[in-house]
C-alpha positions as CSV (number, residue, x, y, z in Angstrom):
1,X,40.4,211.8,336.6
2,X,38.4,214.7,338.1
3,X,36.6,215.3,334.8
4,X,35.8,211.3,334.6
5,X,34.4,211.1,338.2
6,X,32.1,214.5,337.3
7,X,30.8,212.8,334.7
8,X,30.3,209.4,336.4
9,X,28.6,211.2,338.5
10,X,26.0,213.3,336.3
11,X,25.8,210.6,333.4
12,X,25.0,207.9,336.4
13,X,22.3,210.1,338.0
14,X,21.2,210.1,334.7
15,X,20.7,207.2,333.7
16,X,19.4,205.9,336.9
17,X,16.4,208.1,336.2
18,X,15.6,206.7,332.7
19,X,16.0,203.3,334.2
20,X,13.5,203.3,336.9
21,X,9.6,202.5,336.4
22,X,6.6,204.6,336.5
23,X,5.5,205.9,339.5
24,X,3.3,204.5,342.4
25,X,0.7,207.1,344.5
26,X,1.3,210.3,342.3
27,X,0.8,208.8,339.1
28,X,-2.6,207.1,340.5
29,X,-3.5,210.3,341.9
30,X,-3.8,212.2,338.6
31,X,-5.2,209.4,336.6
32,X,-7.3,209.6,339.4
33,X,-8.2,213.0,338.8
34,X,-7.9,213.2,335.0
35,X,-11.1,210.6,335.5
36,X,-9.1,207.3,334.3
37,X,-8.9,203.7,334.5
38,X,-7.6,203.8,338.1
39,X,-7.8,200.1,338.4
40,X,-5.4,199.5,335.0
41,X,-3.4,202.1,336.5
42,X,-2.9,200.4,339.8
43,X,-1.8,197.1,338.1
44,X,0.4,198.6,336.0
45,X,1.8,200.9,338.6
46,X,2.3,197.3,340.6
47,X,3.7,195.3,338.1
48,X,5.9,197.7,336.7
49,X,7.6,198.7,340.3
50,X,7.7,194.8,341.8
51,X,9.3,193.6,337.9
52,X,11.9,197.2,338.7
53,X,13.2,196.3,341.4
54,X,14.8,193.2,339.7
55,X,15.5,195.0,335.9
56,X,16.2,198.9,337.0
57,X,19.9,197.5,338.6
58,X,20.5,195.1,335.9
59,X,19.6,197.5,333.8
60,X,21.7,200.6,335.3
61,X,24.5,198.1,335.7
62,X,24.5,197.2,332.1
63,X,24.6,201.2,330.7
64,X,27.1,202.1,333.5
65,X,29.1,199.7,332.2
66,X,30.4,202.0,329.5
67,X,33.0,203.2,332.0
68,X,31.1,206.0,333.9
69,X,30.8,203.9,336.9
70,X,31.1,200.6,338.2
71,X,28.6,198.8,339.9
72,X,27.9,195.1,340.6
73,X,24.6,194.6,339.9
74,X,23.6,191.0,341.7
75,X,25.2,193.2,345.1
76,X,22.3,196.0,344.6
77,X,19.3,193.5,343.8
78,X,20.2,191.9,346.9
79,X,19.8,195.4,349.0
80,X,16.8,196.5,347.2
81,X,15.2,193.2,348.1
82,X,16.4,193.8,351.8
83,X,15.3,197.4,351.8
84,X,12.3,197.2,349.8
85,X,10.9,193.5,348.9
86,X,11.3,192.2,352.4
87,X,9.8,194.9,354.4
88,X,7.2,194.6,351.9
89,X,6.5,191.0,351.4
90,X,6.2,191.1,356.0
91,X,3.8,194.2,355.5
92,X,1.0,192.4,353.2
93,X,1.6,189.0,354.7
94,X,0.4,191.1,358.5
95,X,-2.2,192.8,356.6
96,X,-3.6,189.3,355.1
97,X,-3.0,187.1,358.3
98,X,-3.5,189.6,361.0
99,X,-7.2,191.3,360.7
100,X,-6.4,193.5,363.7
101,X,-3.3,195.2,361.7
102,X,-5.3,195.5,358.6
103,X,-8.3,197.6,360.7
104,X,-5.2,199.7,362.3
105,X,-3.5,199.9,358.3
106,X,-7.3,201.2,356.4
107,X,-7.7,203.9,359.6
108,X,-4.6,205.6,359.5
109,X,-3.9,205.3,355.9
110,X,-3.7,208.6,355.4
111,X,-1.2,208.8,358.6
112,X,0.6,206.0,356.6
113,X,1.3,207.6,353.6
114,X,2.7,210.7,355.5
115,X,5.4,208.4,357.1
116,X,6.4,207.1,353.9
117,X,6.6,210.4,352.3
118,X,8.7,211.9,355.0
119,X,10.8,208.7,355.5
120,X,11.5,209.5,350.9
121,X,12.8,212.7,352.0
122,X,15.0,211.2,354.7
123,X,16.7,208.7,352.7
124,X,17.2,211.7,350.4
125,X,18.7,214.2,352.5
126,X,21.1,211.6,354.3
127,X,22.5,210.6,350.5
128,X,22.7,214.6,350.1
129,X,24.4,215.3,353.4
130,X,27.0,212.1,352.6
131,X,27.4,213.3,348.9
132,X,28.5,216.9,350.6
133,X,30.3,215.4,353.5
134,X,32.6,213.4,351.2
135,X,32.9,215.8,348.7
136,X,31.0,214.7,345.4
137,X,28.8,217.4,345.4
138,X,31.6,220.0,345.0
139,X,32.3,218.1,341.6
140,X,29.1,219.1,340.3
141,X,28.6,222.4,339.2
142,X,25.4,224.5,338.4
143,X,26.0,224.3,335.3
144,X,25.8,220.2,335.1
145,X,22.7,220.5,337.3
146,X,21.1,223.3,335.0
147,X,22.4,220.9,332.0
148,X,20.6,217.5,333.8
149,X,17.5,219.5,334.5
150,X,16.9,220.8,330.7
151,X,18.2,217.3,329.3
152,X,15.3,215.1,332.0
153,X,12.8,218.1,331.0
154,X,13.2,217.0,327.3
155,X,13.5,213.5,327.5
156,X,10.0,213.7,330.1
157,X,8.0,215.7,326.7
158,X,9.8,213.0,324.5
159,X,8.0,210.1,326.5
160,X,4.8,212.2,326.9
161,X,4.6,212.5,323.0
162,X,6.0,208.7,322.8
163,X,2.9,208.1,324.5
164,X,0.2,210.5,323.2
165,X,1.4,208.9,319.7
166,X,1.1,205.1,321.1
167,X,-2.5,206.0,322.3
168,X,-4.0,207.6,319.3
169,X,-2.3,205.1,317.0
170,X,-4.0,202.2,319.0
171,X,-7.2,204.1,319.5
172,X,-6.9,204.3,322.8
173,X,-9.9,205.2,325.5
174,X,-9.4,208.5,327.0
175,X,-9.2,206.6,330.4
176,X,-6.6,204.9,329.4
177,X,-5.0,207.5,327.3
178,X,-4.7,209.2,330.7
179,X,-2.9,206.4,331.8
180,X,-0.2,206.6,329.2
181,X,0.0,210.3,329.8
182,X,-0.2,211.0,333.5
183,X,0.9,207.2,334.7
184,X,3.8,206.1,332.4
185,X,5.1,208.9,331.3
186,X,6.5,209.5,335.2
187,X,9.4,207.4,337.2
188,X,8.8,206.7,340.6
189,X,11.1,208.1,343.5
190,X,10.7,205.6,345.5
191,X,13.2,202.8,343.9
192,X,14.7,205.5,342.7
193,X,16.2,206.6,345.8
194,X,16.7,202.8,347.2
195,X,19.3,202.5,344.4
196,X,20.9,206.2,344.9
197,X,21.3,205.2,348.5
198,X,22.4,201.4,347.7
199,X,25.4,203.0,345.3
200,X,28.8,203.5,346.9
């Protein structure tokens, strides 16, 4: 039973990862910087994160459902749309209605993004502390989180020549090439941790 609930727990985290969509501000940032289609890249970096936030649980539920962990996937949509859809679905509708909150939203964008960061790290730390507090974390070893890390560093140059091959064989633009690279090739933290921190 301890050997099963170590691997739950390192197979799950695993899986969770490959689940989740590409990433949001950071994956914008370097197309941004590699010179690339920042616009494509917002859209996709969108779509991909409002359509994860409906497929990553289904998704995580269905793989878990090997026998590593049990999760009920309909339970964990319906937090991630509390935690995440709702508060963003008030946020735009403010920003659209009130012109006030939009003027206040552009001038301390920066301000903004900060928060958000720092409210990441939070969410983070408080699943840490509880993983430690109830004992989880003392089923993990180095050596599972020295395994995880090469295994995630693989699968991340798997997906970047996944990608690299996608591009040239479609003749892709080097802006949008960029994209595939820099943009797709990540997975954002942001649902990421909504899920860690929705799971019992």
């Amino acid at each position: 039973q301890w050997y099963q609930r170590r691997v739950a727990i390192t197979a799950g985290g695993a899986i969770l990862f490959n689940c989740a969509p590409c990433t949001l501000a950071t994956g914008i940032i370097m197309v941004t910087g590699a010179d690339g289609d920042v616009m494509v890249a917002v859209a996709i970096s969108s779509i991909s994160n409002l359509v994860g936030c409906f497929v990553t649980p289904l998704l995580f539920s269905l793989f878990v459902e090997a026998g590593v962990m049990q999760q009920d996937s309909l339970k964990l949509v319906k937090k991630l749309g509390l935690s995440l859809l709702l508060p963003l679905f008030v946020g735009k509708l403010m920003s659209l209605l009130l012109p006030p909150v939009r003027r206040k939203v552009q001038e301390y964008k920066k301000c903004l993004g900060l928060i958000q960061s720092a409210g990441i790290c939070i969410i983070l730390w408080i699943k840490l502390s509880a993983s430690i507090y109830n004992g989880t974390f003392k089923l993990i070893g180095v050596s599972d989180i020295a395994i995880l890390f090469v295994l995630m560093l693989l699968l991340h140059l798997l997906l970047l020549l996944i990608n690299f091959v996608i591009s040239l064989s479609f003749c892709f633009k080097r802006e949008h090439t960029a994209i595939m690279l820099l943009l797709v090739s990540q997975k954002t933290l942001v649902l990421t941790a909504a899920i860690a921190t929705a799971l019992p």
